[in-house]
C-alpha positions in Angstrom: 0.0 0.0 0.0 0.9 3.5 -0.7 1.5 4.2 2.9 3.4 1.4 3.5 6.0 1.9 0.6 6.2 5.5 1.8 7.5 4.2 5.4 9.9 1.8 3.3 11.2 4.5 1.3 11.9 7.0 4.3 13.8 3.8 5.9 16.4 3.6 2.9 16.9 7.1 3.3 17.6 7.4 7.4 18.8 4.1 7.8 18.5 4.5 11.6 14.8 5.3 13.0 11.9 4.7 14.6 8.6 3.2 13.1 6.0 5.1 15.2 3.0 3.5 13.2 -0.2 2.8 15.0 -0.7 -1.4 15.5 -2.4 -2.8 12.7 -0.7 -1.0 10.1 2.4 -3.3 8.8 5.3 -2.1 11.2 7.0 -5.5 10.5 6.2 -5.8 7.2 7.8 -2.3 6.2 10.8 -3.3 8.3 11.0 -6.1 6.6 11.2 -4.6 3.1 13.4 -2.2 4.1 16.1 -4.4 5.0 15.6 -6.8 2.1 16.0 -3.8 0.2 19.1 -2.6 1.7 20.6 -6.3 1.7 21.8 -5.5 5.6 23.1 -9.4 6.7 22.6 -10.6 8.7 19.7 -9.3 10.4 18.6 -9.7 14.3 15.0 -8.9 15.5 14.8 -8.1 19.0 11.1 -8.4 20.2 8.6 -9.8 22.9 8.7 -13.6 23.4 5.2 -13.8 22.0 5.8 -12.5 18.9 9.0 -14.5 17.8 6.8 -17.2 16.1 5.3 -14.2 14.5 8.5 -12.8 12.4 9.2 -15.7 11.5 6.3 -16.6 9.4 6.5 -12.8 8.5 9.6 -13.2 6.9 8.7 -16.3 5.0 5.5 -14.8 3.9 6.9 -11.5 2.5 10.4 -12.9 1.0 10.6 -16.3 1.2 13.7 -15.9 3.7 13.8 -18.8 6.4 14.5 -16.8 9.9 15.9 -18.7 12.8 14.5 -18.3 16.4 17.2 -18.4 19.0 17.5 -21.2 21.5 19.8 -23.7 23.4 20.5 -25.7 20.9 21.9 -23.5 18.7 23.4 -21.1 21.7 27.0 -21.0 20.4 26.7 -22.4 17.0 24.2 -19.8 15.2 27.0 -17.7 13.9 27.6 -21.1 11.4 23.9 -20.7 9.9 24.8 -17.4 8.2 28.8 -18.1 7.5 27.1 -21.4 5.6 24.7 -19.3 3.6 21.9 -21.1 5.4 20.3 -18.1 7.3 20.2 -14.7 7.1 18.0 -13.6 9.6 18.0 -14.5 13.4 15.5 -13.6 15.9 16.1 -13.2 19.6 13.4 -12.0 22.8 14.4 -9.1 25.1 14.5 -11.2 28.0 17.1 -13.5 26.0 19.4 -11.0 24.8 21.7 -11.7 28.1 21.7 -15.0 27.1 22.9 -15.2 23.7 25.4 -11.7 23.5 26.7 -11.1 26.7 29.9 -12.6 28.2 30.8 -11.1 31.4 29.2 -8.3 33.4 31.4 -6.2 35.3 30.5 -5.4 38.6 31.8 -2.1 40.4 32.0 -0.3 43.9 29.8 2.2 42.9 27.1 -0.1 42.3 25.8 1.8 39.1 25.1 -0.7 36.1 26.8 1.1 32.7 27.2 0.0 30.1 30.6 -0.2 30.1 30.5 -3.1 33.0 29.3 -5.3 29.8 32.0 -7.1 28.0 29.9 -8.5 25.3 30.3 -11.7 22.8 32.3 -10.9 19.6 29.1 -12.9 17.9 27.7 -9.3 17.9 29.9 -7.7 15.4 28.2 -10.0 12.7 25.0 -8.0 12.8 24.6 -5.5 9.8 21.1 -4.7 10.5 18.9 -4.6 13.8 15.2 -4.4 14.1 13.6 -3.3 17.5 10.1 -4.6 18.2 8.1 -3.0 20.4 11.6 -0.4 21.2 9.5 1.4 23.9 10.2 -1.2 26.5 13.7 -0.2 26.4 12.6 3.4 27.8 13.8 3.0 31.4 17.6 3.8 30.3 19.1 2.2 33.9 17.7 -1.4 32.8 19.7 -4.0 31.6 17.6 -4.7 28.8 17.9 -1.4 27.5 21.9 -1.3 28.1 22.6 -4.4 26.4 20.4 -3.5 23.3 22.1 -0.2 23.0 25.2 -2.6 22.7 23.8 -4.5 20.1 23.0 -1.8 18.2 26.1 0.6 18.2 28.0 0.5 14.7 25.4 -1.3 13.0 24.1 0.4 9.4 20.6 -0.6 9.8 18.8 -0.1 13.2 15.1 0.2 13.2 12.7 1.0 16.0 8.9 -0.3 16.4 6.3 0.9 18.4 2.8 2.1 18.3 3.2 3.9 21.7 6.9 5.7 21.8 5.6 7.6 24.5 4.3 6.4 27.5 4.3 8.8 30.0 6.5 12.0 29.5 9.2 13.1 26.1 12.1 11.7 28.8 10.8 8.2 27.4 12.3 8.2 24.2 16.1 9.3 25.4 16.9 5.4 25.3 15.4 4.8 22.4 16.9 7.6 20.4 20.3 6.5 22.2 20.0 2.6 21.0 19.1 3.8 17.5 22.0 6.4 17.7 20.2 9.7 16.5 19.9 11.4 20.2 23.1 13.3 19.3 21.2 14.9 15.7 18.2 15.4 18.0 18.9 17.5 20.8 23.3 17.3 21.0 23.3 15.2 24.3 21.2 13.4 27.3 21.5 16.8 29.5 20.0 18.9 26.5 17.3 17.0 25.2 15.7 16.9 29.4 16.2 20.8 29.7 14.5 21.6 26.7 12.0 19.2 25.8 11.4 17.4 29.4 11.4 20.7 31.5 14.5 20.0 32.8 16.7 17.3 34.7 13.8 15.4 36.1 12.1 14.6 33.5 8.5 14.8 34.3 7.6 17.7 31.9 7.2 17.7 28.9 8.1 21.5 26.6 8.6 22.6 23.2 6.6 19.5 21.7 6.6 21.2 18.1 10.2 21.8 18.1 10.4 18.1 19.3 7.6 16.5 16.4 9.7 18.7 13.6 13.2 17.6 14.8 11.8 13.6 15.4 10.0 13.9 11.8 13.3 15.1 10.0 16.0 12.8 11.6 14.5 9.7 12.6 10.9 9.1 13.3 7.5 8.8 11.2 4.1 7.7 12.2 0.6 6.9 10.5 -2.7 6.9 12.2 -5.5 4.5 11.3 -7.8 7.2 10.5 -5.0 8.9 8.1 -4.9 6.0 5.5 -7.9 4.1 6.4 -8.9 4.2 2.6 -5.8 2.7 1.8 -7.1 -0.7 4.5 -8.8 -4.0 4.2 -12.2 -3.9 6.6 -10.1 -6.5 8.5 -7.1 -7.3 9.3 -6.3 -10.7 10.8 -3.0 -12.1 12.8 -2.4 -15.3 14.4 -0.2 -15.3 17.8 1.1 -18.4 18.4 1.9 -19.3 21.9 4.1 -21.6 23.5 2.3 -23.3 26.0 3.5 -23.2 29.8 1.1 -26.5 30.6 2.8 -28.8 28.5 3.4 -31.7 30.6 -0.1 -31.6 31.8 -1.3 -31.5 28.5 0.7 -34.5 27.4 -0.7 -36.6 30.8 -4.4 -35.5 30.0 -3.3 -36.8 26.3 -1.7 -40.2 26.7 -3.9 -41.3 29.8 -7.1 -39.1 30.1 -8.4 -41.9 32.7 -5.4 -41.7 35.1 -5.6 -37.8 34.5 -9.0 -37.5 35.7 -7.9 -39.2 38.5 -5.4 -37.4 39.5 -6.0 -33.7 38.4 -10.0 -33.7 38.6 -10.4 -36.0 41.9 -13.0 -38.1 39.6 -14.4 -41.6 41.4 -14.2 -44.7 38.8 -17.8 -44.4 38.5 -17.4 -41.1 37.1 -14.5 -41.5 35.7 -16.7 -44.3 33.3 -19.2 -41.9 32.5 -16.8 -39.7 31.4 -14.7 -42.0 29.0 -18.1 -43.3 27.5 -17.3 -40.0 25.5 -13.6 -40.0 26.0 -12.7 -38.2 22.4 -15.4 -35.1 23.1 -14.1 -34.9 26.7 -10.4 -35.4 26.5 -10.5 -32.6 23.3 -12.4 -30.4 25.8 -9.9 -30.7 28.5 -6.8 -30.5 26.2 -8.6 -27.2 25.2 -8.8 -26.0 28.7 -5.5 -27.0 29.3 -3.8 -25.4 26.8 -5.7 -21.8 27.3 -4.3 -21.9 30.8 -0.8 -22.0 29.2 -1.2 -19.9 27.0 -2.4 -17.1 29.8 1.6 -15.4 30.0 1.4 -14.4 26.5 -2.3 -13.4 26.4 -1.4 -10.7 28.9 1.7 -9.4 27.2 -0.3 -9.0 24.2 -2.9 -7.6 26.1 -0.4 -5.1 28.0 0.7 -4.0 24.3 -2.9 -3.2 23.0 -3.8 -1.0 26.6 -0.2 0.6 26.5 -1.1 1.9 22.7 -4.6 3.3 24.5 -6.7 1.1 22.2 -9.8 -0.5 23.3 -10.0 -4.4 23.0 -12.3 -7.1 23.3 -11.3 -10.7 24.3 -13.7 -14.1 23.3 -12.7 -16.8 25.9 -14.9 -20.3 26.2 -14.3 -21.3 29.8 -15.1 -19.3 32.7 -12.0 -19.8 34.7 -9.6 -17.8 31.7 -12.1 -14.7 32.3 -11.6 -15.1 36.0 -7.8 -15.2 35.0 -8.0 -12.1 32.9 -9.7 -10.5 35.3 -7.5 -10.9 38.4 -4.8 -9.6 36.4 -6.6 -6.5 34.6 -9.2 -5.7 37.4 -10.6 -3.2 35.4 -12.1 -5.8 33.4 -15.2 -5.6 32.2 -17.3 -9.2 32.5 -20.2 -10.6 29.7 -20.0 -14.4 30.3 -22.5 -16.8 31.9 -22.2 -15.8 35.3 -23.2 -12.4 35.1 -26.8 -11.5 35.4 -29.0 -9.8 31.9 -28.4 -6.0 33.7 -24.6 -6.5 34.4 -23.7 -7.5 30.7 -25.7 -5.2 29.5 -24.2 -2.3 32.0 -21.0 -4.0 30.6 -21.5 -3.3 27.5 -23.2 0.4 28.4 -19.4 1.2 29.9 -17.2 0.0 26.9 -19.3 1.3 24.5 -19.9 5.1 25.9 -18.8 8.6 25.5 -17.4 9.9 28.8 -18.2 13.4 27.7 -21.8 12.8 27.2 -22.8 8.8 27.9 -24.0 8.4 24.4 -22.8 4.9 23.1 -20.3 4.9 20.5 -23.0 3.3 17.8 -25.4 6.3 18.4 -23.2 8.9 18.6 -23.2 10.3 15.2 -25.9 13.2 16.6 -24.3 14.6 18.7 -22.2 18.2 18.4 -18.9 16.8 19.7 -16.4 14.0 18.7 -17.0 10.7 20.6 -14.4 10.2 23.7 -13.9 6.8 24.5 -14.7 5.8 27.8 -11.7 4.4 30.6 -13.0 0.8 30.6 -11.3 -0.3 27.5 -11.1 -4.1 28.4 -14.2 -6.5 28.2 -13.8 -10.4 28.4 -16.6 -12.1 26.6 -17.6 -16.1 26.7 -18.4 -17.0 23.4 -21.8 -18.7 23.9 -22.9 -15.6 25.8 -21.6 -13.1 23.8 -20.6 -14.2 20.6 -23.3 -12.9 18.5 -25.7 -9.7 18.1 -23.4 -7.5 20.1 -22.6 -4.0 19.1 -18.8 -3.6 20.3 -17.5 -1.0 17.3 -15.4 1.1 19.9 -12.6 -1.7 19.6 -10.7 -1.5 17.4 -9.1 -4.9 18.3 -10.7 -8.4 18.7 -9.0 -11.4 20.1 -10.0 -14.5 20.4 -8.1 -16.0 23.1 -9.8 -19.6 22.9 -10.8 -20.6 19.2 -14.3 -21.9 19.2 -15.7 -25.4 18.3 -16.8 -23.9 14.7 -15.7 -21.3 12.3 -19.1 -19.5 12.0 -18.4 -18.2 15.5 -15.1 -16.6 14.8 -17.1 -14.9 11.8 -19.7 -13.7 14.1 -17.2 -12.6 17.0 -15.4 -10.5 14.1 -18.7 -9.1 13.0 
């Protein structure tokens, strides 16, 4: 799209900068393109755990280029994948980045972590390009994570930020990220100037001459596209699969090989239920393994959560069991609920808050009278049960759908997305 080969074409001019573009928009498909483009091998991607699975298919659907997911097994021996010829592209999570590229950190009497106390792996120096996903993580500039992919990154050609939300709370936010990506110096000289004039000084909780700031992050290093902007240029929907690696797996496999000895064990079942149950074992035992696997695949489902909130976007999540809402819930307790176990008036009150204006109350669907622009409401998190909820509903001030537990059919994805 237009847009898109607009962001790629800014990238082969900067070579170092941040995609700023709101979610949904092809962050990683333009970063992507623009080192293909610039032929920058080998490539690492940096990103969130859940999203590793993700790149890779990304790069094998846009290019055809088979990417390689760091792990044990290939700890000290991926270097040999791209001397070979045999990949190009290697991708890494933030909590990993330790693992793989740092040898030794020094410590010091002064107990302040620099980054100079990190002697890192000479496996580093291979990297001619380095893509950042979600780079806003990286903000808090005392953090290890964000020293040691400032490390990464120095002397590389190609270092590419991505985020929807680059600032979180206050300008002093995007020091570190400017830093890793090496254009802090072209946009304010140094650490000390960019806090006096554009975070009202040392402590960083102001936040002053934002023009100056948008012109000088616009012309050095930075772009970003709204939804609204170049919504002509979108499909009605766009789809993406997160796969998860599931933190249950050895109950899985026991519920899998032995459902009997399972129920036994896991569900406190008598034999005489326990027969009852197996007169059905394939329904049940694909019913449990369902069950099962949503519980594992709950750590990811709240990072991906985490990003959607931290962008300010509202989302709605389809779940099938009552226990993953409870889940969601304990975690985000400003959930709001629509499953089975709330009564006609508190879904519908449910739905009232998701859906309103919190200038005026009007819901977001019959808004279109009114003399001002619809302001979302705070509640922008509702869990949904399927059955209960997955059909008729008016939900149109999300602007993200997930459903966090596929249902038995098709059909009900299509009427969940509807």
């Amino acid at each position: 799209r237009d847009y898109q080969a607009e962001g790629v074409a800014y990238g082969l001019e900067k070579l170092k900068f941040i995609n700023g573009d709101e979610p949904g928009l092809g962050k990683s498909m333009q970063t992507i393109m623009t080192i293909f483009a610039l032929n920058a091998w080998p490539a690492l991607i940096i990103c969130p755990a859940s999203l590793k699975r993700n790149w890779q298919m990304e790069w094998e659907k846009f290019v055809g280029m088979k990417a390689m997911i760091l792990n044990d097994s290939v700890k000290n021996t991926w270097p040999t994948f791209y001397h070979t010829g045999m990949c190009k592209v290697f991708i890494v999570n933030y909590e990993s980045l330790k693992k793989y590229f740092v040898l030794d950190i020094e410590k010091n009497n002064k107990k302040k972590f620099t980054l100079s106390n990190v002697t890192f792996k000479e496996n580093i120096t291979l990297f001619e390009s380095v893509a950042i996903d979600e780079i806003h993580r990286t903000k808090d500039m005392t953090s290890q994570l964000s020293k040691f992919t400032k490390g990464i990154c120095a002397n590389k050609k190609v270092v590419i930020g991505l985020t929807g939300t680059p600032i979180v709370n206050t300008p002093k936010d995007l020091v570190a990220q400017l830093a890793i990506i090496g254009k802090l110096s072209e946009v304010a000289g140094n650490y000390r100037n960019f806090m006096i004039r554009y975070c009202g000084g040392m402590g960083g909780k102001g936040a002053t001459n934002l023009v100056e700031l948008n012109y000088k992050l616009k012309t050095t290093c930075f772009f970003q596209r709204l939804k609204k902007d170049v919504l002509k240029d979108l499909p009605d929907k766009i789809h993406q699969i997160v796969y998860c690696d599931i933190t249950t797996k050895k109950e899985y496999n026991e519920a899998l090989n032995d459902l009997a000895k399972y129920l036994r064990e896991h569900k406190d079942k008598n034999d005489a239920e326990i027969n009852k149950s197996m007169k059905g074992e394939i329904m049940v035992k694909i019913g449990i393994l369902k069950q099962i696997s949503a519980r594992g695949k709950m750590n990811e489902v709240q990072e991906y959560i985490e990003e959607i909130l931290d962008s300010g976007q509202k989302v709605g999540l389809f779940i099938y069991h009552k226990e993953i809402a409870q889940y969601i819930k304990q975690v985000f307790p400003q959930t709001l609920l629509y499953t089975g176990a709330q009564t006609d008036d508190e879904k519908n009150n449910a739905v009232n808050e998701f859906q309103k204006c919190k200038t005026c109350g009007v819901r977001f669907e019959n808004h279109y009278n009114t003399d001002h622009e619809h302001v979302p409401s705070d509640k922008n998190l509702i869990a949904l049960s399927i059955k209960s909820g997955g059909v008729g509903l008016t939900l149109t001030a999300a602007s993200r759908m997930a459903v966090v537990e596929l249902p038995w059919h098709p059909a009900d994805c299509e009427q969940i997305e509807a």
